[in-house]
C-alpha positions in Angstrom: 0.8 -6.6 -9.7 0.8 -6.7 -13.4 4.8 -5.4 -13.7 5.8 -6.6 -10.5 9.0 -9.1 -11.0 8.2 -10.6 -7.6 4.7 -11.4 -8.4 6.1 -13.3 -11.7 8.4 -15.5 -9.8 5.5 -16.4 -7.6 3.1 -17.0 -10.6 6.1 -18.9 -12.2 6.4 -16.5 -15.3 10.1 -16.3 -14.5 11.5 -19.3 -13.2 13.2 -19.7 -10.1 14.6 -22.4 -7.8 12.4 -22.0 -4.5 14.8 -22.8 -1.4 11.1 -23.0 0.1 7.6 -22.2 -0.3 4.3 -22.5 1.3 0.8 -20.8 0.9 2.3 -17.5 1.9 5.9 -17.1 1.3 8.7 -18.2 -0.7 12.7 -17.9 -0.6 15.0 -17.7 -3.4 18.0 -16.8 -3.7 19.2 -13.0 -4.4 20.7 -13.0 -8.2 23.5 -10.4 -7.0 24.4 -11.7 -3.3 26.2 -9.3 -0.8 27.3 -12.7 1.0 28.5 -15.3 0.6 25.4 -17.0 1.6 22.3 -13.9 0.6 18.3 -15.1 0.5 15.2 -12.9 0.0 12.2 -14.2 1.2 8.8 -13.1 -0.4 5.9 -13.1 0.7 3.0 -14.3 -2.0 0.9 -10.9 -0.9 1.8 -7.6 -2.9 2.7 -4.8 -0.7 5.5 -2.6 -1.3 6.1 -0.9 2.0 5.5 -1.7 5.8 3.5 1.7 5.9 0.5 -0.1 3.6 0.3 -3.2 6.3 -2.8 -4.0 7.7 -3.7 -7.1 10.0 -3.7 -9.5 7.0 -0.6 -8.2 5.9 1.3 -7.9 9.5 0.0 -11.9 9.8 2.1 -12.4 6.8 5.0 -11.2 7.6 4.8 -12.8 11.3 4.7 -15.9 9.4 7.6 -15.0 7.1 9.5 -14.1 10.4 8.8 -17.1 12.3 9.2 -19.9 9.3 12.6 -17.7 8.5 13.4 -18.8 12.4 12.8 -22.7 11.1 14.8 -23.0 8.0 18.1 -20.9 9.7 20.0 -24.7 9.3 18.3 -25.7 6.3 19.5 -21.8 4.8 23.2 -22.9 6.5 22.2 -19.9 8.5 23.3 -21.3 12.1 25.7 -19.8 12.9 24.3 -16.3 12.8 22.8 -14.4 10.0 21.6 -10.4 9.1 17.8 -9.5 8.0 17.5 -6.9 6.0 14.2 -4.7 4.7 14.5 -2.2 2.6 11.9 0.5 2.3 12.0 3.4 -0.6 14.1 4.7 -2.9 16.3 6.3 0.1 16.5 3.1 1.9 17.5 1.4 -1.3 14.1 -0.4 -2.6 14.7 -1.4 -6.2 11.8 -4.3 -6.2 8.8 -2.5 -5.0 7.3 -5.7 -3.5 8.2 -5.9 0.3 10.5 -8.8 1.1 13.4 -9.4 3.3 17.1 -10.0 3.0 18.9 -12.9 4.2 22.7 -12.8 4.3 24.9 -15.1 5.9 27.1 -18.0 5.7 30.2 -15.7 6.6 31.6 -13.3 9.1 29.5 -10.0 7.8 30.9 -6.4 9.0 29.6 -3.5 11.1 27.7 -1.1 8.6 
């Protein structure tokens, strides 16, 4: 997407140290972190809600889920960590490209 800020970092219009990337994915880090350790990771396919998933898309994100699963130690994620999507404005979307929230790297509270 033309506007889309996630689509830039991907592209590499705005520049941003990748934790990790592969064909379908990529992690940064979240520019305002709600822990002390906080990671979104992206998937490279534009979508903004899990409603417009089809089989392509669900692929993707079983790939995100699994590879997230991989890097928990090289995240410092070990120890435990929460995984967060948001969908919509009610459920607190700002970035209307799906990703999903990392945060870790501390003892995180009930919500």
């Amino acid at each position: 997407m033309e506007n889309c800020i996630f689509c830039k970092i991907i592209k590499g219009d705005i520049p941003s140290p990748r934790l990790y990337e592969d064909d379908k994915m990529i992690v940064i880090k979240d520019i305002e972190p709600k822990a002390k350790l906080h990671y979104l990771c992206i998937p490279k396919t534009h979508f903004a809600l899990l409603s417009e998933m089809d089989s392509e898309k669900a692929e993707t994100l079983k790939h995100c889920f699994a590879k997230i699963a991989q890097l928990e130690e090289t995240l410092g994620l070990q120890d435990g960590y929460r995984v967060i999507v948001n969908q919509g404005e009610n459920g607190g979307q700002t970035v209307h490209h799906l990703h999903i929230h990392l945060l870790g790297g501390e003892k995180l509270g009930d919500f």
